[in-house]
N, C-alpha and C positions, 0 to 999 in steps of 0.2 A: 638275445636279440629282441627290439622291442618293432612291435608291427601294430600302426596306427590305423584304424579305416578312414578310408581317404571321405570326405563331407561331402554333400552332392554336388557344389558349389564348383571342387575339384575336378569331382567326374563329369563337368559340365563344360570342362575347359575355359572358367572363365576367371580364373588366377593367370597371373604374366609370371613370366619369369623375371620379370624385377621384383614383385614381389616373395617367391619361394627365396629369390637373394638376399633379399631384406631381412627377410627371416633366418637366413645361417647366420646375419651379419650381429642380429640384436642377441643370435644363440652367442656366438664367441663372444661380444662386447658381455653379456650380461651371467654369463655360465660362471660356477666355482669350477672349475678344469678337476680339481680335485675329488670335488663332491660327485662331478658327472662320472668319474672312473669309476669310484665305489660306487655308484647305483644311478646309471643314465634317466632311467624311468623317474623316477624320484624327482633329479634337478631338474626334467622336461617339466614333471607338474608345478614342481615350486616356481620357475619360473612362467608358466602359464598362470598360475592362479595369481602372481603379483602382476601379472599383466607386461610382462616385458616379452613376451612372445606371444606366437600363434600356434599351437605345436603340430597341430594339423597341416602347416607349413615347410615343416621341417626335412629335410633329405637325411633319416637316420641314419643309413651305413657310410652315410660320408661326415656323418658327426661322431659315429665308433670311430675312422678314423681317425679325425684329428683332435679325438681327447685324449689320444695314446700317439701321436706324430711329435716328432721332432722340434716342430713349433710351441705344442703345446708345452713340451718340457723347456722350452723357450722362458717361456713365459712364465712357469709356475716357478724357475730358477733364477729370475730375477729382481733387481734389489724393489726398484720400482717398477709399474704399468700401470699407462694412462690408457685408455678405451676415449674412442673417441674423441682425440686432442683437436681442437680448432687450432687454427692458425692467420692471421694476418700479416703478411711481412713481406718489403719491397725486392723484385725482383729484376734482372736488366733486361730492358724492354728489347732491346739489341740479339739476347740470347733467346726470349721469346719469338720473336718475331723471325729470327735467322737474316737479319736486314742490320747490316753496320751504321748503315745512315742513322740510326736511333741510340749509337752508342753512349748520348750522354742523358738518356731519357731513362725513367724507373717506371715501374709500374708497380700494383700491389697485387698480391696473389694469397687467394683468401682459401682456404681449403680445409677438411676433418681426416685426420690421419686413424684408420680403422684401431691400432695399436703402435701404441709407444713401450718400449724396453728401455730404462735405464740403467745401467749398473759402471758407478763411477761418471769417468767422461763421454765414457761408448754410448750408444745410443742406435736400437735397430728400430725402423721403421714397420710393420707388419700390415699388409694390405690383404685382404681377403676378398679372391674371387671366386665366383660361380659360373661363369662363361663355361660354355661347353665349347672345347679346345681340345685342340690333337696332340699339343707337347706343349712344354714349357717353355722353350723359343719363341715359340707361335705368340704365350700369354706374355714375356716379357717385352717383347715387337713388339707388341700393341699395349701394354700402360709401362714402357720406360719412358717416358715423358712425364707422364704423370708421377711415378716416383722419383724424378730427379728433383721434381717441384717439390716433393714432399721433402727428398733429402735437403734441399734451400732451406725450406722453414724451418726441421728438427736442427739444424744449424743453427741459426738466425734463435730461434725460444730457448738452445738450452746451451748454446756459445758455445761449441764444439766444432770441429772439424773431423770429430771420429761417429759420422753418421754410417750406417750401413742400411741397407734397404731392403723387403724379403716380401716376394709374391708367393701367397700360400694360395695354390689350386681345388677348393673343396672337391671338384670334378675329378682333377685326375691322382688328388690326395697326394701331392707334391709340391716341392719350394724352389723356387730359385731365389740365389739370395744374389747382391750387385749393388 
């Protein structure tokens, strides 16, 4: 187990919790999943010293976690992964809006999908949160909207209909997939 001291900065209480999220988000987008298992301390410094984290930011036992979860073997078992996919791509303004009156109007929906899985035509969508949440009900109420938008785009960029979608919980180191 690796045990970082916390900076004054921290014990000042003047870090947000968007920021400590930020910092799981740049750990998953930028971590070898691999290198982290055989030696976590290691790929914390390599990517601190390249500058793609903060590691004094980091929630360790929820990154022991998920370099050994289910997700993680997700991903290291897939053909392709894209980290941080952008996306532009019109959506029916009608199903946004839940108002039929706009059923012949589009809208665009511009968004960065935390991870992409390809393998063949399937295509999972991976969204990484840090909310502090009581279940996985709880976290998919409140961004399945947000992943239906994403499941729209991973549609629309990679011309499939076999999108799936997967809320990984650093908090409570759980997935619902949908």
């Amino acid at each position: 187990q690796i045990t970082l001291a916390k900076p004054d900065f921290i014990k000042e209480g003047k870090v947000t919790a968007a920021e400590k999220g930020t910092a799981m988000h740049r750990f998953a987008q930028h971590t070898d999943i691999l290198l982290a298992r055989i030696n976590l301390e290691n790929e914390i410094y390599r990517l601190g010293k390249e500058g793609k984290i903060n590691p004094e930011l980091l929630n360790i036992p929820a990154i022991e976690k998920f370099i050994f979860s289910d997700v993680a073997n997700m991903i290291i078992n897939s053909e392709k992964v894209y980290t941080e996919k952008d996306f532009l791509v019109p959506y029916s303004a009608a199903a946004v809006m839940g108002d039929d009156s706009y059923c012949n109007d589009e809208i665009l929906v511009q968004g960065v999908m935390d991870c992409v899985l390809q393998n063949g035509d399937e295509i999972t969508v991976i969204d990484y949160k840090t909310d502090f949440i009581h279940s996985m009900a709880q976290l998919k109420n409140r961004y399945e909207k947000q992943l239906e938008l994403y499941r729209h785009g991973a549609k629309q960029l990679f011309g499939t209909d076999k999108v799936k979608c997967i809320l990984y919980s650093f908090h409570l180191d759980e997935y619902v997939e949908f």
